[in-house]
DSSP file (Angstrom, degrees, kcal/mol; ACC not computed):
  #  RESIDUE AA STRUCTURE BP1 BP2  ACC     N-H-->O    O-->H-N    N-H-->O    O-->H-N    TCO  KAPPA ALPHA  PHI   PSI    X-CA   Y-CA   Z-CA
    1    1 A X              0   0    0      0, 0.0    84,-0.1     0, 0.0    80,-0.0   0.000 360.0 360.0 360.0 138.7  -18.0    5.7    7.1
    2    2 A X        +     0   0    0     82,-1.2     2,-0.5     2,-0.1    83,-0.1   0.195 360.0  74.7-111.0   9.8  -17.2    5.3   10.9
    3    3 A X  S    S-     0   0    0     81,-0.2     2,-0.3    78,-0.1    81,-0.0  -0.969  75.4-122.2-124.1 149.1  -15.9    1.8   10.9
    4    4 A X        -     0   0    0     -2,-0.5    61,-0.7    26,-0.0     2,-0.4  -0.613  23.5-163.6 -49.3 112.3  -12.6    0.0    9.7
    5    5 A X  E     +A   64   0A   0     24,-0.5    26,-1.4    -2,-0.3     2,-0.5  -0.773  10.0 178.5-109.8 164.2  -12.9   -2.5    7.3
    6    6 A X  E     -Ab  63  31A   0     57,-1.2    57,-2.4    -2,-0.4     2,-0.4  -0.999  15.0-147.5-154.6 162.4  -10.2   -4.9    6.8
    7    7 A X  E     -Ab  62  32A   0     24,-0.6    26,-2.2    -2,-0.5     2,-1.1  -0.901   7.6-145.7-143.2 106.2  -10.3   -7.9    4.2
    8    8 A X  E     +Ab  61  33A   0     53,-2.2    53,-1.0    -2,-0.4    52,-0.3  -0.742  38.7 170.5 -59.1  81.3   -8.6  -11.0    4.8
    9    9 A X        -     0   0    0     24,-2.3    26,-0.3    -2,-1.1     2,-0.2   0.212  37.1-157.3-115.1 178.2   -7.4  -12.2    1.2
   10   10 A X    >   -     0   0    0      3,-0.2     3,-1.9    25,-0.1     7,-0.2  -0.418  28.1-134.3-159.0 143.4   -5.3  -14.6   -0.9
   11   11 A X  T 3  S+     0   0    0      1,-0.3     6,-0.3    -2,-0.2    -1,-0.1   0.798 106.0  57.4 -54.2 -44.3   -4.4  -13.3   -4.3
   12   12 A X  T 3  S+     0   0    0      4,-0.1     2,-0.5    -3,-0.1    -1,-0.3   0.424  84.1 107.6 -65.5 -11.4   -5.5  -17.0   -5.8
   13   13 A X    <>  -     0   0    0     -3,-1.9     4,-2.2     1,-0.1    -3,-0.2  -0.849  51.9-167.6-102.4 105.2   -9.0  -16.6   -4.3
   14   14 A X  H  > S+     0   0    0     -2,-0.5     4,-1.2     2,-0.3    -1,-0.1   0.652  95.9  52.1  19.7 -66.3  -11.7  -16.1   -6.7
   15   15 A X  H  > S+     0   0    0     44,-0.3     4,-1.2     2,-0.2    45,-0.2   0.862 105.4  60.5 -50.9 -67.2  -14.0  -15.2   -3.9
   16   16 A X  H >4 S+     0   0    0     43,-0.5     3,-3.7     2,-0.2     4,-0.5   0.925 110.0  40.8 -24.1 -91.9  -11.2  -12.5   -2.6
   17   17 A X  H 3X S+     0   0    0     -4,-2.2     4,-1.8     1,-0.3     5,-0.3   0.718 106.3  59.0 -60.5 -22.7  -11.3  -10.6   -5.7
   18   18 A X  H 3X S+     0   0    0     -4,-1.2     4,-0.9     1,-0.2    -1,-0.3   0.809 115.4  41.2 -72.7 -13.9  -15.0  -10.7   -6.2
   19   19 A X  H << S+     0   0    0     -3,-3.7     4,-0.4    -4,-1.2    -1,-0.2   0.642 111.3  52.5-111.9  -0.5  -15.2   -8.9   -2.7
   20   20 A X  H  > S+     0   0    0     -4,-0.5     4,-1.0     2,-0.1    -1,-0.2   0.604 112.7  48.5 -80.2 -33.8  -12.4   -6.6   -3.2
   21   21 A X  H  X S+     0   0    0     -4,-1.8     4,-2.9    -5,-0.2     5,-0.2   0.802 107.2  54.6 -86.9 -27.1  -14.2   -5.7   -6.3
   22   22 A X  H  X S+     0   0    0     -4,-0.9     4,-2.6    -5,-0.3     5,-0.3   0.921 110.1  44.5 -60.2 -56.3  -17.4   -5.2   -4.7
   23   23 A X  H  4>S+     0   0    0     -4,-0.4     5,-2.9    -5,-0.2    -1,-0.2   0.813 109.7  62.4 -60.1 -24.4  -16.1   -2.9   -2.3
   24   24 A X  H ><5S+     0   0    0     -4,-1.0     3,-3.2     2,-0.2     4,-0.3   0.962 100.9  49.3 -33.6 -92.2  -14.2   -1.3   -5.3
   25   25 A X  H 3<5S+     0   0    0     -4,-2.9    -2,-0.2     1,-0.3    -1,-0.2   0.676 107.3  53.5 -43.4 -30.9  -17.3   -0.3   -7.1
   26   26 A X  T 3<5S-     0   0    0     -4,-2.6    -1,-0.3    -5,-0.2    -2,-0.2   0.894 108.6-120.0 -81.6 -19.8  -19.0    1.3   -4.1
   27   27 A X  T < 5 +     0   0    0     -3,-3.2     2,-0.4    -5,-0.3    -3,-0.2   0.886  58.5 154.2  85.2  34.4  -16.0    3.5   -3.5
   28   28 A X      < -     0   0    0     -5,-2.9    -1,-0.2    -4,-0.3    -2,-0.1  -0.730  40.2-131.7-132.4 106.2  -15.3    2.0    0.4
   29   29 A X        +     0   0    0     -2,-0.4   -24,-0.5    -3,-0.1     2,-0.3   0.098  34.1 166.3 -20.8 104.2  -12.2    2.2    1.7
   30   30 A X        -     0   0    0    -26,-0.1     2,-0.3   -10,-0.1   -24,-0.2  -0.785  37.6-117.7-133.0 167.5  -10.8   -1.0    3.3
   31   31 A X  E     -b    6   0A   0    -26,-1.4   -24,-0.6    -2,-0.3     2,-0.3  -0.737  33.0-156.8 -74.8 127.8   -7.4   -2.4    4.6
   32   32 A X  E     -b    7   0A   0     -2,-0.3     2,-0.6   -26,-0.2   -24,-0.2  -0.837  10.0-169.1-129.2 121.9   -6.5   -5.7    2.5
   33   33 A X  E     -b    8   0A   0    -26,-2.2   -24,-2.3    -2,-0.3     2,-1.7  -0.706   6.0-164.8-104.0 125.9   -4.1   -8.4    4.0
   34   34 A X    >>  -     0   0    0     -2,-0.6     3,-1.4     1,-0.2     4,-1.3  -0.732   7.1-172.4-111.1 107.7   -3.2  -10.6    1.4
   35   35 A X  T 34 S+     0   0    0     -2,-1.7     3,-0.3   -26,-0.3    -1,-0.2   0.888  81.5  70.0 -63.3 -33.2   -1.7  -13.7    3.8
   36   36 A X  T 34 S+     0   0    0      1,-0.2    -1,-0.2    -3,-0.2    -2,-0.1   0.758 100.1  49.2 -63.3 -24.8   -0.4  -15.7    0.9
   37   37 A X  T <4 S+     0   0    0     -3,-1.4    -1,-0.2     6,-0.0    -2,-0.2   0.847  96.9  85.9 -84.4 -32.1    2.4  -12.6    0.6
   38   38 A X     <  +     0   0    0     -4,-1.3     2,-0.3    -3,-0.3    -5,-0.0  -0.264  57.0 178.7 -67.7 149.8    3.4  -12.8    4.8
   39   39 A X    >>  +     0   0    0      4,-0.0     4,-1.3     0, 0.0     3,-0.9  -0.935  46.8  10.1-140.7 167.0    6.1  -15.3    5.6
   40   40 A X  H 3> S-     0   0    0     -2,-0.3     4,-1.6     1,-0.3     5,-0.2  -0.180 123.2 -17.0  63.2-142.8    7.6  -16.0    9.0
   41   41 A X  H 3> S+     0   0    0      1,-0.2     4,-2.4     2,-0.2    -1,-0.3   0.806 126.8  63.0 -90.2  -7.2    6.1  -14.6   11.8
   42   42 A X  H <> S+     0   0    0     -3,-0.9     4,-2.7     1,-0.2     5,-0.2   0.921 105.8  47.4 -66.7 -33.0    4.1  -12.2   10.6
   43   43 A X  H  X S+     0   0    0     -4,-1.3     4,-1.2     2,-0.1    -2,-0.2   0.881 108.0  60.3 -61.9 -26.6    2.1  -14.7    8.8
   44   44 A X  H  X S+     0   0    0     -4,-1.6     4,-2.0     2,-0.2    -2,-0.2   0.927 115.2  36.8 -46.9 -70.6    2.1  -16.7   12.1
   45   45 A X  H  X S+     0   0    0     -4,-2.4     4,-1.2     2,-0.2    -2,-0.1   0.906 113.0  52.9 -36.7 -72.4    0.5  -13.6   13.6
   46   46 A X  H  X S+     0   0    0     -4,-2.7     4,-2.0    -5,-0.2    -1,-0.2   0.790 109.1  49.7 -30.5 -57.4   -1.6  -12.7   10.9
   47   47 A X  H  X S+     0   0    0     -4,-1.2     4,-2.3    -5,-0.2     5,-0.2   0.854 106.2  60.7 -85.4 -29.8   -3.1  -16.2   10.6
   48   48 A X  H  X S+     0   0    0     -4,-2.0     4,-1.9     2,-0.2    -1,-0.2   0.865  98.6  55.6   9.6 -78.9   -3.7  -16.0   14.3
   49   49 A X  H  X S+     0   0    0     -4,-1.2     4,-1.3     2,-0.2     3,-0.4   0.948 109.5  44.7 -50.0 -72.0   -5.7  -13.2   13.8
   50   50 A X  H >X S+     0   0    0     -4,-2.0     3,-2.3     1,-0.3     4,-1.1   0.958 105.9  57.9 -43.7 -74.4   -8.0  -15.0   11.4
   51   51 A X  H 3< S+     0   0    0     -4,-2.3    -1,-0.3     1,-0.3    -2,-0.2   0.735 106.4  48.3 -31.7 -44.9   -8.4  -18.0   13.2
   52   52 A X  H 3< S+     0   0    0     -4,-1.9    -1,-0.3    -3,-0.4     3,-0.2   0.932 118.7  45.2 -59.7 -51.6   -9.7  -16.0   16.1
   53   53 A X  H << S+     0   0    0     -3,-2.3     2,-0.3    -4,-1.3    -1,-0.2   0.856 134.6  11.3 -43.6 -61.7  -12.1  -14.3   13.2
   54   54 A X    ><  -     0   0    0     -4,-1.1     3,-1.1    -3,-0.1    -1,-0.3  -0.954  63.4-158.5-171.8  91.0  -12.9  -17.4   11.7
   55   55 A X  T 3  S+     0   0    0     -2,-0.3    -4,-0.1     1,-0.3    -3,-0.1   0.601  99.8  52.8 -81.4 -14.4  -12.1  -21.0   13.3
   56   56 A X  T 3  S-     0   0    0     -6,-0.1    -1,-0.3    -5,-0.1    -5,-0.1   0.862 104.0-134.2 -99.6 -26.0  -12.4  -22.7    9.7
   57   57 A X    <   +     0   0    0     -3,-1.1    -2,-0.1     1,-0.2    -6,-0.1   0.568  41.4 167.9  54.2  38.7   -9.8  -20.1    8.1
   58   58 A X    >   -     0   0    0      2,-0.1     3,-0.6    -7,-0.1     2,-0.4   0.180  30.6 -95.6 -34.7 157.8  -11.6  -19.2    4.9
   59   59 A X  T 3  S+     0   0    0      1,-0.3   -43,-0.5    11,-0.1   -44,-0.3  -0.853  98.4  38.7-142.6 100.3  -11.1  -16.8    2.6
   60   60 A X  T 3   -     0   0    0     -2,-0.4    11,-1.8   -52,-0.3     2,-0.6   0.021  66.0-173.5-105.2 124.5  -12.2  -14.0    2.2
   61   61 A X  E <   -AC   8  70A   0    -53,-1.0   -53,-2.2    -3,-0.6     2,-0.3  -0.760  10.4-170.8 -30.5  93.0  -12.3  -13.0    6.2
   62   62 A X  E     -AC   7  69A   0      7,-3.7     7,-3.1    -2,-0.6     2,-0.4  -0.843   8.7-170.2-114.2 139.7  -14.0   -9.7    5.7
   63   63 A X  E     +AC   6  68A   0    -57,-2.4   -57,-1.2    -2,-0.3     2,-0.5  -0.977   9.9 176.6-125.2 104.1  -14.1   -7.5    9.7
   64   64 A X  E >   -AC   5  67A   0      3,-2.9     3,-0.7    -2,-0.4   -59,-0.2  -0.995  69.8 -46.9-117.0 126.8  -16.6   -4.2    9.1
   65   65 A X  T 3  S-     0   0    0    -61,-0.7    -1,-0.1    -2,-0.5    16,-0.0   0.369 123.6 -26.1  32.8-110.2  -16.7   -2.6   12.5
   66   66 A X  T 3  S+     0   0    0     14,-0.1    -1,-0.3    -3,-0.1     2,-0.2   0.867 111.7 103.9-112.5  -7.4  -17.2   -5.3   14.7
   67   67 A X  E <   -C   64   0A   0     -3,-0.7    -3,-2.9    13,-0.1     2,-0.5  -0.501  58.5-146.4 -68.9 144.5  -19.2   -8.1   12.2
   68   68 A X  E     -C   63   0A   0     -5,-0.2     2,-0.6    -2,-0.2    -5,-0.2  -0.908  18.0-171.0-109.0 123.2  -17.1  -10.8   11.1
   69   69 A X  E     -C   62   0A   0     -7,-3.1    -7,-3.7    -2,-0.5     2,-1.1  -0.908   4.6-161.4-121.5 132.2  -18.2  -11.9    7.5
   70   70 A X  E     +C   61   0A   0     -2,-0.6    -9,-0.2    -9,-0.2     2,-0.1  -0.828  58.2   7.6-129.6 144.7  -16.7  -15.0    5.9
   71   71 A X  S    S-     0   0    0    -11,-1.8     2,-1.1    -2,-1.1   -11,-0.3  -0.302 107.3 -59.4  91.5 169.5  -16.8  -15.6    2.1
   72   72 A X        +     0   0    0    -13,-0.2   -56,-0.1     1,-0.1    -2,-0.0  -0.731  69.3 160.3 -91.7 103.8  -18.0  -13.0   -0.6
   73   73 A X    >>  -     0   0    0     -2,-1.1     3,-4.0     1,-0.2     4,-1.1  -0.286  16.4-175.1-114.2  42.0  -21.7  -12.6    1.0
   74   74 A X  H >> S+     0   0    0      1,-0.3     4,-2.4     2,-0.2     3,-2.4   0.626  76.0  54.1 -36.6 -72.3  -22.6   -9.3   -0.6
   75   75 A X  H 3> S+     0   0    0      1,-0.2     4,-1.2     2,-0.2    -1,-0.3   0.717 112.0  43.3 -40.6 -18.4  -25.9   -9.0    1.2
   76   76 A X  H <> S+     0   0    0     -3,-4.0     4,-1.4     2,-0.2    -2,-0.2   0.744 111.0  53.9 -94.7 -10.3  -24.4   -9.4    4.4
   77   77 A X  H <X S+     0   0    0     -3,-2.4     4,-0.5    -4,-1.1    -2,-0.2   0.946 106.8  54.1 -48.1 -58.2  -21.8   -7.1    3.3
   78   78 A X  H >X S+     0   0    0     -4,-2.4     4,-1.0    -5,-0.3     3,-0.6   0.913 113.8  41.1 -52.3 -68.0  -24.6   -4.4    2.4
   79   79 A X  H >X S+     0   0    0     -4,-1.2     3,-4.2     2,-0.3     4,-0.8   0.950 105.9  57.1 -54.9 -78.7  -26.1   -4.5    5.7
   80   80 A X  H 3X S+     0   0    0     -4,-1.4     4,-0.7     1,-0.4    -1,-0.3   0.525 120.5  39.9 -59.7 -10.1  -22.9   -4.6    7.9
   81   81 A X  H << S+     0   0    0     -3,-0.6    -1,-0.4    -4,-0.5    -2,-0.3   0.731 114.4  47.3 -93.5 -35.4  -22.3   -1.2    5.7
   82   82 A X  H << S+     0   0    0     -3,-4.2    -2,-0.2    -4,-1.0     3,-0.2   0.650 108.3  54.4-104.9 -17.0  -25.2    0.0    5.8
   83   83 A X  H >< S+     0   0    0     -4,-0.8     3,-0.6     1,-0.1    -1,-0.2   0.781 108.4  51.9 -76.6 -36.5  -25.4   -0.7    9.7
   84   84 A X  T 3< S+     0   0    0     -4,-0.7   -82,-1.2     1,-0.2   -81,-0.2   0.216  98.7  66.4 -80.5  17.3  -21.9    1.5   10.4
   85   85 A X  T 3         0   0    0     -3,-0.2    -1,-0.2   -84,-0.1    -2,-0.1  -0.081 360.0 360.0-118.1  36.7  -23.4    4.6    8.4
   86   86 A X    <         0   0    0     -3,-0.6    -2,-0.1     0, 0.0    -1,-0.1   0.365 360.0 360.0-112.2 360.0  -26.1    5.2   11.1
């Protein structure tokens, strides 16, 4: 896989884990920033980040190459994977 995934989290999120788990099972490698652990400014940053991602600042933010997916959407997950292995 030729894209970067990164996963915007918080451990409390239900949603989070179901898309962490998802990603799990297939065996594809992501980044996961779980914001509820950053304090100061890196959390500052961090949430930043999101917002830019995602003006409502839901959880999970999921970033696959350049689609921005918010919430555990598995089919749009599946595509946006299945669009960076061609």
């Amino acid at each position: 896989m030729d894209a970067e995934i990164k996963v915007y989290a918080l451990t409390t999120c239900v949603h989070c884990k179901h898309a962490k788990e998802f990603l799990d099972e297939k065996h594809i490698p992501y980044e996961c920033v779980h914001v509820d652990y950053l304090t100061g400014e890196e959390r500052a940053a961090v949430m930043d980040v999101v917002r830019k991602l995602n003006p409502s600042l839901s959880f999970p933010t999921i970033v696959i190459g350049n689609k921005v997916i918010v919430g555990f959407r598995r089919d749009e997950i599946e595509t946006a994977l299945g669009a960076c292995n061609k």
